[in-house]
C-alpha positions as CSV (number, residue, x, y, z in Angstrom):
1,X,16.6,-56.4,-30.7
2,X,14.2,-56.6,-28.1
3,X,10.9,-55.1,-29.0
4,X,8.7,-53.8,-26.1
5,X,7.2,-50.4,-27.2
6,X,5.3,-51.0,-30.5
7,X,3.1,-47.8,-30.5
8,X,1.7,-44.2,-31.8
9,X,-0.1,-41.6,-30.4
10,X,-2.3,-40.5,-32.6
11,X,-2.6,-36.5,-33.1
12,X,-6.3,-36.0,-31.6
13,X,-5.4,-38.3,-28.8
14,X,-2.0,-36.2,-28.5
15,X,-4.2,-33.0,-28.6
16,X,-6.8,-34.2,-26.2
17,X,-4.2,-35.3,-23.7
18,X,-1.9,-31.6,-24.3
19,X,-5.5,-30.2,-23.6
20,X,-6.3,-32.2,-20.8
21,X,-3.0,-31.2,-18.9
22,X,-3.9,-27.2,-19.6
23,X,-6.7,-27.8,-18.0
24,X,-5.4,-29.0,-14.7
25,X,-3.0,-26.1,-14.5
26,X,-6.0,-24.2,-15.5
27,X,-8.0,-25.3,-12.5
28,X,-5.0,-25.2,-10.4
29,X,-4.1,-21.5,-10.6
30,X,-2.8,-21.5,-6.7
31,X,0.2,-23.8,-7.5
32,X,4.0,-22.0,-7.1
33,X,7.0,-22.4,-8.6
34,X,9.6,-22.0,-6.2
35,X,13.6,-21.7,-6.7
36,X,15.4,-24.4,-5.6
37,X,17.1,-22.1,-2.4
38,X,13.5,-21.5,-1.3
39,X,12.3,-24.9,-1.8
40,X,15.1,-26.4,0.3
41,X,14.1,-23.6,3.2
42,X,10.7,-25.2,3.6
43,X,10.0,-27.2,6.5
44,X,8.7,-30.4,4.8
45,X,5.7,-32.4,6.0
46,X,5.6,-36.1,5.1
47,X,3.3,-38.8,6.4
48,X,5.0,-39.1,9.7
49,X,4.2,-35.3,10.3
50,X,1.3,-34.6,9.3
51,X,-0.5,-36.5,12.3
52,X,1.3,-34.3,14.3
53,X,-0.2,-31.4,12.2
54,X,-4.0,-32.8,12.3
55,X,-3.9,-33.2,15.9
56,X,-2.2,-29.5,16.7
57,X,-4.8,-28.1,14.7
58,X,-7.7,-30.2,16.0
59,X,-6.3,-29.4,19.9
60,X,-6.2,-25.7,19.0
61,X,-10.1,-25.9,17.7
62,X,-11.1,-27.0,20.9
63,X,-8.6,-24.7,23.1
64,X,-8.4,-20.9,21.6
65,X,-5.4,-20.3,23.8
66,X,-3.6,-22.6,22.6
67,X,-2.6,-20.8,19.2
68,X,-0.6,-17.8,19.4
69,X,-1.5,-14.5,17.9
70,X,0.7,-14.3,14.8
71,X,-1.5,-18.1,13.6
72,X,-4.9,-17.6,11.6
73,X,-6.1,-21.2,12.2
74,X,-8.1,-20.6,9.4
75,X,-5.4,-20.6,7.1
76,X,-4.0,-23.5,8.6
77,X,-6.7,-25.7,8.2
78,X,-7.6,-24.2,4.4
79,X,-3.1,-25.4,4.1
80,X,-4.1,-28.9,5.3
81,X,-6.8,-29.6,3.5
82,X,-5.0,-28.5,0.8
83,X,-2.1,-30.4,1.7
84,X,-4.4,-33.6,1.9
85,X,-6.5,-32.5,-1.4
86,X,-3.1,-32.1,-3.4
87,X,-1.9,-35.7,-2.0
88,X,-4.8,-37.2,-3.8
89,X,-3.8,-35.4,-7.0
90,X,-0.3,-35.8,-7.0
91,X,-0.7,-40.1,-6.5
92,X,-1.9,-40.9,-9.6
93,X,0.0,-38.7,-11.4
94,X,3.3,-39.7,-10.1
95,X,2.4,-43.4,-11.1
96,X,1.2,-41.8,-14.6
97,X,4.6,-39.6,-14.9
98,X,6.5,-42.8,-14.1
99,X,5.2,-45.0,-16.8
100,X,5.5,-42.2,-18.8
101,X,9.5,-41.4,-18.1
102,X,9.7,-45.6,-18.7
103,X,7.7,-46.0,-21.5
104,X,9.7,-43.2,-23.3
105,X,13.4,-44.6,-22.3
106,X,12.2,-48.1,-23.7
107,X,11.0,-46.3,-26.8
108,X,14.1,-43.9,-26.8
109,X,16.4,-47.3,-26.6
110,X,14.8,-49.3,-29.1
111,X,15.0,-46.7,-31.3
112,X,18.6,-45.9,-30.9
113,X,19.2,-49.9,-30.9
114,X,17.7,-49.4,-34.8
115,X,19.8,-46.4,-35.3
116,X,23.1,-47.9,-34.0
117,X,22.3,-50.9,-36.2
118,X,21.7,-48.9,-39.3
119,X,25.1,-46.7,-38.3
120,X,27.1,-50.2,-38.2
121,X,25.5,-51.5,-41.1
122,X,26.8,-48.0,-42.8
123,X,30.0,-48.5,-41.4
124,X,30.4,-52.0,-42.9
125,X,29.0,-50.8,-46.2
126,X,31.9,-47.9,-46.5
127,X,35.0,-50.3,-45.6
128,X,33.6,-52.7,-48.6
129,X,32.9,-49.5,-50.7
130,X,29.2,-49.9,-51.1
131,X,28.4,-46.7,-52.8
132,X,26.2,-44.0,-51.1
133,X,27.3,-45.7,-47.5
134,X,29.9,-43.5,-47.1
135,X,28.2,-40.5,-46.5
136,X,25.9,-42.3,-44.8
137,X,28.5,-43.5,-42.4
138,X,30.5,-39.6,-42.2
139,X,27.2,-38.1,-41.3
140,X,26.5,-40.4,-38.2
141,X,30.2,-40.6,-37.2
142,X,29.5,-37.2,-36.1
143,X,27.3,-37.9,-33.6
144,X,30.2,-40.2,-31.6
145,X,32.7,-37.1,-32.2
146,X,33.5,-35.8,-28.9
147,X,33.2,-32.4,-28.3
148,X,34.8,-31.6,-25.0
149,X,32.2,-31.1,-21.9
150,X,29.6,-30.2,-24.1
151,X,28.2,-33.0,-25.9
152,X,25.4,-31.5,-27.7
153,X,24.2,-33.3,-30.6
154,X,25.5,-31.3,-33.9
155,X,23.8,-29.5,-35.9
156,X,23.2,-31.7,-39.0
157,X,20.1,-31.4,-41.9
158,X,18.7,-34.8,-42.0
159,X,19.1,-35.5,-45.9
């Protein structure tokens, strides 16, 4: 089997780390969760539009008739700095959640690699009638039992 995760988290480290993510929500007490419906509704600003953004709001600094009424300019710039202050947040973290998503599906699949072993090697042991591999080998079948659409994983005490 090929072995690329070989690791622990220790508990103060796991603690520390639980901690330090409270704390960014913590210091974050602006952000919003929005439905999906209202989510899609927003008009989305990516790196090709926010120049367009910066420069609206930088002509409109220098020419007060050029922003309507209903606009607090304000507001706007306090959104793009925002915007821009968030971007520089949300870099390093997407890296960080990605190597965190990957580093958990190697560990996930090495360890089911070890536990589909150990389920074959109980299979193997209950056709030669190896005692105590037969239960072994009935209480992991269950977990390749299909269940219709739902294939939750059954509701088994680990003996």
């Amino acid at each position: 089997m090929d072995q690329r995760i070989s690791a622990a988290i220790p508990a103060a480290d796991l603690d520390s780390i639980l901690k330090s993510v409270s704390d960014i929500n913590t210091k974050l007490p602006f952000l919003v969760g929005l439905d999906p419906v209202t989510f899609k509704r927003l008009v989305k600003v990516n790196n090709t539009r926010i120049p367009f953004v910066e420069q609206a709001l930088a002509l409109s600094g220098h020419n007060a008739l050029l922003v309507p009424q209903f606009c607090d300019l304000a507001e706007a710039n306090k959104d793009l700095n925002l915007y821009h202050d968030l971007d520089k947040i949300i870099a390093p973290l997407s890296n960080l959640l990605r190597m965190l998503e990957q580093t958990k599906a190697a560990a996930g699949s090495e360890a089911y690699q070890s536990a589909r072993a150990i389920y074959e090697m109980a299979k193997s042991g209950k056709k030669k009638g190896i005692v105590g591999f037969e239960t072994s080998a009935d209480q992991l079948k269950v977990f390749f039992e299909h269940h219709g659409r739902n294939n939750k994983a059954p509701d088994i005490p680990i003996t």
